[in-house]
N, C-alpha and C positions, 0 to 999 in steps of 0.2 A: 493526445493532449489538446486539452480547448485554447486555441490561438487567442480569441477573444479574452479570455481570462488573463492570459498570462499578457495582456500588453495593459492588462489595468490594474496588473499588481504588480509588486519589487520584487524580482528574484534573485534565487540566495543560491548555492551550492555547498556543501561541507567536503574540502579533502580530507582522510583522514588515513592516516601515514599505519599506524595500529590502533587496533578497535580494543584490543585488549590493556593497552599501554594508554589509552583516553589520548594518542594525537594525533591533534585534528584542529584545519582549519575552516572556518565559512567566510566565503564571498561573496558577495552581490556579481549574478549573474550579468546586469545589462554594463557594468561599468568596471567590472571586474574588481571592487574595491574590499577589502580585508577588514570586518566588522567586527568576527570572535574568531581568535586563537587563545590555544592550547601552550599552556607553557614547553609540555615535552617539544611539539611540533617547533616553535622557536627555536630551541637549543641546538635541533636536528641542523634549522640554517643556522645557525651562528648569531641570531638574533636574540635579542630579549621581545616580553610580550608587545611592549609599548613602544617598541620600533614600526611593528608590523602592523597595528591597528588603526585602519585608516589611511593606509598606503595602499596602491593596487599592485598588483602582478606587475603586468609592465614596468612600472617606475623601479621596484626591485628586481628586474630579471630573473623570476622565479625560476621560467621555462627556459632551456636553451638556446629558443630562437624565438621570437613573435612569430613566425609562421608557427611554430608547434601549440602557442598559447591559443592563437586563433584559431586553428584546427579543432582543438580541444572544446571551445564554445561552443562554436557551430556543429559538433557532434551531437553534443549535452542538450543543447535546444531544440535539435529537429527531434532527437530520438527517447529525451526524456533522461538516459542512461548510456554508461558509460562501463562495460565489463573491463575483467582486471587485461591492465597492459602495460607493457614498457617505458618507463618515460624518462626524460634525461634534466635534473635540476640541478639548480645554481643555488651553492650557497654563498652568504654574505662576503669570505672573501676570496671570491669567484671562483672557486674550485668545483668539479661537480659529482653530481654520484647518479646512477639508475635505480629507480624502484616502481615498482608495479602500480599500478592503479586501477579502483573502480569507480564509478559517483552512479546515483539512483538521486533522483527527481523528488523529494518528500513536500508536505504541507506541512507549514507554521503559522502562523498567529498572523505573518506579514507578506502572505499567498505563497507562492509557488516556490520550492526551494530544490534544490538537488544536493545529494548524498554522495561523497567519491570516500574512496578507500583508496591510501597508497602507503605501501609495506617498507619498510626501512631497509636501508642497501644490505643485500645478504648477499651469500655464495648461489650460484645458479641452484644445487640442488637443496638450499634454503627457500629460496624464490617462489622455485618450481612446488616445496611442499605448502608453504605459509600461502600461496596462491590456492593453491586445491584446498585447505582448512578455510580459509574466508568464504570460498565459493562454499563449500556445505555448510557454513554458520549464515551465510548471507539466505540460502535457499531453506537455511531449516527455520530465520525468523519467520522468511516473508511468510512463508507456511504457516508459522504460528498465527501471525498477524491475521493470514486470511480463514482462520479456522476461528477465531475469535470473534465474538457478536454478540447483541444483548439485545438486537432489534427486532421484533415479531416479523419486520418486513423484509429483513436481509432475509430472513429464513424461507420466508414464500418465494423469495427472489433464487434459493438454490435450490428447493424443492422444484420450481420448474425448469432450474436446468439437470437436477438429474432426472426429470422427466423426458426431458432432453434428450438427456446420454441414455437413457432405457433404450429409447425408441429409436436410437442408431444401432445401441447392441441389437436388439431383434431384427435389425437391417442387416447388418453384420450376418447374424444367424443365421436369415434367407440365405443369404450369399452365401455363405459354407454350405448349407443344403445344395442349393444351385452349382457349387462346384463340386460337390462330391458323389452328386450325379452323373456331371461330366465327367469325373475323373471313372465310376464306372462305366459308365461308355466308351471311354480310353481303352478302360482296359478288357472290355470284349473284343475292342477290333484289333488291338494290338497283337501280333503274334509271328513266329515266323520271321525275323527279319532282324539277324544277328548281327549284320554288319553296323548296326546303326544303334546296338543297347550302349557302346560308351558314351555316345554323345547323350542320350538319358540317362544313364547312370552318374555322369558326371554333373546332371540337372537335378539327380536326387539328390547327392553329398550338399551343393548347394542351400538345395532349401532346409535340410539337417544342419547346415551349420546359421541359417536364418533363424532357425528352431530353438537352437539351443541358444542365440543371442536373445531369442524373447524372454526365456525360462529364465537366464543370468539377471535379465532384464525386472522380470519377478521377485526375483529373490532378493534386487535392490528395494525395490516396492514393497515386501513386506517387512524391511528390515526398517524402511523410512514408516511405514503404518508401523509397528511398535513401538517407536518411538514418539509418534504423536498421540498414541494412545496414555503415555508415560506422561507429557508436558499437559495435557489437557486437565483444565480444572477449573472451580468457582464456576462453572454454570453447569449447575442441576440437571436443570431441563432441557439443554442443549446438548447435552452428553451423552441425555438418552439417545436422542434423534441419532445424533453422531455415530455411538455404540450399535443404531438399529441400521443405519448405512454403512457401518465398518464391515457388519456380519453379512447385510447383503452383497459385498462386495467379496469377501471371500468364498459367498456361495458362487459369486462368478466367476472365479478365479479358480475354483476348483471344478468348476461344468470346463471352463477354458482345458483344466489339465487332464481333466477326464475326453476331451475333443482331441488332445494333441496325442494322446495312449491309442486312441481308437485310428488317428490320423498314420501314425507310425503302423500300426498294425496293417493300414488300409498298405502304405506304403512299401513293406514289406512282402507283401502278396503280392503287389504289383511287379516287385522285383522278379519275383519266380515266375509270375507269367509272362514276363515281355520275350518273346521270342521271333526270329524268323517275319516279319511283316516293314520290310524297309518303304516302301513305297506309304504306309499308311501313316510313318513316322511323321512324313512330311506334316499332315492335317495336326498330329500331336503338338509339333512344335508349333506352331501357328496358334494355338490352344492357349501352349505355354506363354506365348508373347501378350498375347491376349490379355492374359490371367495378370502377369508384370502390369502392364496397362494399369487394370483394375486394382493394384496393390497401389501404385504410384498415386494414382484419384484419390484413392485412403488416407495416404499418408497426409495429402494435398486437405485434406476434408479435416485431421488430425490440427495439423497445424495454426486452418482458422479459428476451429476451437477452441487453441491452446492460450489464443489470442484474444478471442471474447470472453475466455474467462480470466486474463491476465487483467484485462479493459474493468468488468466487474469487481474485480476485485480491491483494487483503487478506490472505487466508487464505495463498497465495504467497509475500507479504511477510513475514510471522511466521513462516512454518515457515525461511526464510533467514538470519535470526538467531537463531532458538530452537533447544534440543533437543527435538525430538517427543515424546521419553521425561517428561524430568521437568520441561520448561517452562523451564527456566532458562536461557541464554546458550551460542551454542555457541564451538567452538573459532575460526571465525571473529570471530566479536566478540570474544572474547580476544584475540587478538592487534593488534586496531585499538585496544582498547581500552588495553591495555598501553603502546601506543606514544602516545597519547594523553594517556593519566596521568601520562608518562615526564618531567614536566617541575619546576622547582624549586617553583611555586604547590603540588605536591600533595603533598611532601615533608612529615614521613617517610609514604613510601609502603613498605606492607606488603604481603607477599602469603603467603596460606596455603594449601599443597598438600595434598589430602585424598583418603585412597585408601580404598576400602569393602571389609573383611574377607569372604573367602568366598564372592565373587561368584560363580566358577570354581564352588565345591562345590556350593552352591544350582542354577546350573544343572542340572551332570549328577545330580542328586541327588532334584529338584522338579520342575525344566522349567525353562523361560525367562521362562513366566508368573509363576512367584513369585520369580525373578533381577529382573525389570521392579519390580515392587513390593519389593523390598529398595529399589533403586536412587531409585523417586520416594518413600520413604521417606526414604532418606538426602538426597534433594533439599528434602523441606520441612522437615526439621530442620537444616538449614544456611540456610536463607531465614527461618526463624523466629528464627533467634541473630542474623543479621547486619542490619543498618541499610540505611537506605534506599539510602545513595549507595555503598555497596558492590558493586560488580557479581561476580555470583556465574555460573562457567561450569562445563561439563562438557567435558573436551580430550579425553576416553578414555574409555572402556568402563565401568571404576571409578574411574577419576579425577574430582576437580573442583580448580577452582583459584578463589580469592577474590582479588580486584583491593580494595585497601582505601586510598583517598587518605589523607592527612592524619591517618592510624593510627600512633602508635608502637606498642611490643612490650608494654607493660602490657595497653593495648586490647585489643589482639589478643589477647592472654594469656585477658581473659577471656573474647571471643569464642568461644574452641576450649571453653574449663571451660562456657561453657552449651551447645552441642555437644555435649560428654560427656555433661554430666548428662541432655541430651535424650533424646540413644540409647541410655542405660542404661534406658529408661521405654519403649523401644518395641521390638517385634518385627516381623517380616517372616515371616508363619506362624512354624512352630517354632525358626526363628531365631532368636539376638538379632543388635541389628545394630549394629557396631563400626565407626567411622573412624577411621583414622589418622589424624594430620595435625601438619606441621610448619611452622612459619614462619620470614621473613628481613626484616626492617623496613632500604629505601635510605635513608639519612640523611641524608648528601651527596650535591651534584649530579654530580658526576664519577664516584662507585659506577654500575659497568657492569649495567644492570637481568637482563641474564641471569645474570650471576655470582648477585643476590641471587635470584632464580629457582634455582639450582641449588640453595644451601644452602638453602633450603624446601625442598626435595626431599631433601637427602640428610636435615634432620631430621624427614623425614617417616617415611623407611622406617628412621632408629633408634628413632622412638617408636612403629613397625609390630613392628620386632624384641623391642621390650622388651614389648609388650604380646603376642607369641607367646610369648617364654620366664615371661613373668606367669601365663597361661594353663595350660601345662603344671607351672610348679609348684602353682597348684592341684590340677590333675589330682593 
């Protein structure tokens, strides 16, 4: 987690008691304060919704003890996350109950947020199952979520890590070459020396029962690949790719079981010839330790891995609803967002269309490098006018559009006037830098939202027109 980030954004966390039942609370991370709940979640403490918003933890003794509340933070902030666990809460009138918890760290609109899951008081062997369903609904999203992409560059970006993973498997494969030389070597010298085949035969059962933990282990892995084969869709051309790494993977999977048939075999023969040679045992086991050694570095090599591509994947996530250029919301989250907002609670709903003078000329003129910095210029001066729950996107090249709930036309009014004033006070190298921007505030709930979408637009490019023929009558 980037430190520097998160000390220059507000953060958020969501408890959420059942994911299936929608309850669930969010709280500001740094002050532990209660922004959005969930009517179920309320009920659960004894509260109504409007008790709890705007109150923190603390002040209601959510947690059993402020040592538990605090623990709880300072987990959430070093680690990001928060797996399911125990926890003892207080309801409104003071009685308590246990239920499980998780939280995960998400992005919002208002920087860095975290995600907890806590299961409503069950019987242990409720606990213990509704625990095990979260954790495989938790593990089969984020899966979804990191199989999901529509960016040419995430895709380069996995292509070289399973160029990656290729080029450890063929390290891998030396290695199994490498030990299955040694291991015939073992077993020409082996021979003769009775006393000492239980202490190997007991090192065989061993790695046969390692064996079949991988195989079990496989047979989770192909049950979880059919089923992402199943949720996967809307991208075409990603499917292919996916579909051409799915099959590579079970050509390795099946070299793998085709290695462990031959490995049993090898082991099997070994069994028969170990005889009679105690003294040369000693140098085997030494071998064997050795070999453990080399298993543990794997595993150790596994792990960091599992970790850079955990790291990666995040990164995934954000570049899927952000624009790479100037950070702000792309044209997909506009439009879920739109339809989201589209309802009578966020009435009058505003929206402001803004187009960035000059885009075009600065290109061929400068380069693209000082087009980019026009562009996340006119991005942070639209983020610095507007308010938190405004969601601010980029739909086009020089386009941005502002989603504004609960905004009439005055608001909005002044939104655009500190805009202006902003970009009258800044440049883009020898540039100054000008947006347009026009607005359409829905009033009523039957006003069709693209109609009021349109008139932001056409008053966008009158207050584009007036500000060209402005211009040239200076000139």
């Amino acid at each position: 987690m980037n430190e520097n980030f998160i000390n220059k954004t507000i953060q958020e966390f969501k408890l959420i008691f059942d994911t299936e039942l929608n309850v669930m609370v969010t709280i500001r991370l740094n002050d532990a304060v209660i922004i959005d709940v969930s009517k179920e979640f309320a009920n659960i403490l004894g509260y109504t919704p409007d008790e709890l918003m705007g109150r923190s933890c603390k002040e209601i003794n959510l947690y059993e003890t402020p040592a538990n509340h605090n623990r709880l933070l300072n987990k959430i902030g070093v680690e990001g996350s928060n797996s399911f666990r125990e926890l003892i809460f207080r309801r409104k009138d003071g009685s308590f109950f246990t239920s499980s918890m998780s939280s995960q760290i998400i992005m919002l609109s208002t920087g860095e947020n975290i995600s907890d899951n806590v299961t409503k008081p069950k019987s242990a062997e409720e606990k213990d199952k509704t625990a095990n369903e979260l954790k495989e609904k938790v593990q089969e999203l984020v899966f979804q979520t990191q199989e999901k992409a529509d960016r040419a560059a995430e895709l380069v970006m996995a292509n070289r890590e399973l160029a990656f993973q290729n080029e450890e498997k063929d390290k891998r494969a030396a290695e199994l070459i490498i030990a299955n030389k040694e291991l015939t070597f073992q077993t020409r010298e082996k021979a003769d020396r009775a006393a000492e085949l239980v202490i190997a035969n007991r090192e065989l059962a061993f790695q046969n029962e390692e064996k079949d933990k991988r195989a079990a282990e496989l047979i989770i892995a192909n049950k979880e690949l059919t089923f992402q084969t199943r949720e996967k869709s809307d991208r075409a051309a990603e499917l292919v790719m996916a579909n051409r790494e799915l099959a590579f993977q079970n050509e390795e999977k099946d070299k793998r079981a085709a290695e462990l048939i031959i490995a049993n075999k090898e082991l099997t023969f070994q069994t028969r010839e170990k005889a009679d040679r105690a003294a040369e045992l000693v140098i085997a086991n030494k071998e064997l330790v050795f070999q453990n050694e080399e298993k543990n570095k794997r595993a150790a090599e596994l792990i960091l891995a599992n970790k850079e591509l955990a790291s990666q994947n995040k990164e995934i996530v954000y570049l899927i609803f952000h624009d790479q250029l100037t950070g702000v919301y792309n044209r997909k989250v506009y439009e879920k967002e739109l339809e989201r907002l589209d309802t009578a609670d966020n009435l009058p709903l505003t929206i402001i269309v803004g187009d960035v003078k000059g885009l075009k000329q600065i290109n061929d003129s400068f380069g693209p490098t000082m087009g980019d910095e026009l562009l996340r210029k006119s991005a942070e001066i639209i983020k610095k006018s507007c308010r938190k729950k405004d969601v601010i996107t980029r739909t086009d090249s020089d386009e941005f559009i502002i989603l504004m709930p609960k905004t009439n036309a005055s608001e909005a009014e002044a939104i655009i006037q500190r805009m202006n004033d902003l970009s009258s006070q800044e440049k883009a190298g020898p540039s100054d830098i000008s947006i347009s921007f026009g607005y359409e505030t829905k009033q009523n709930e039957e006003d069709e939202i693209q109609e009021v979408f349109k008139q932001a637009d056409e008053y966008m490019y009158k207050d584009k027109s007036f500000k060209v023929r402005a211009q040239h009558k200076d000139i």
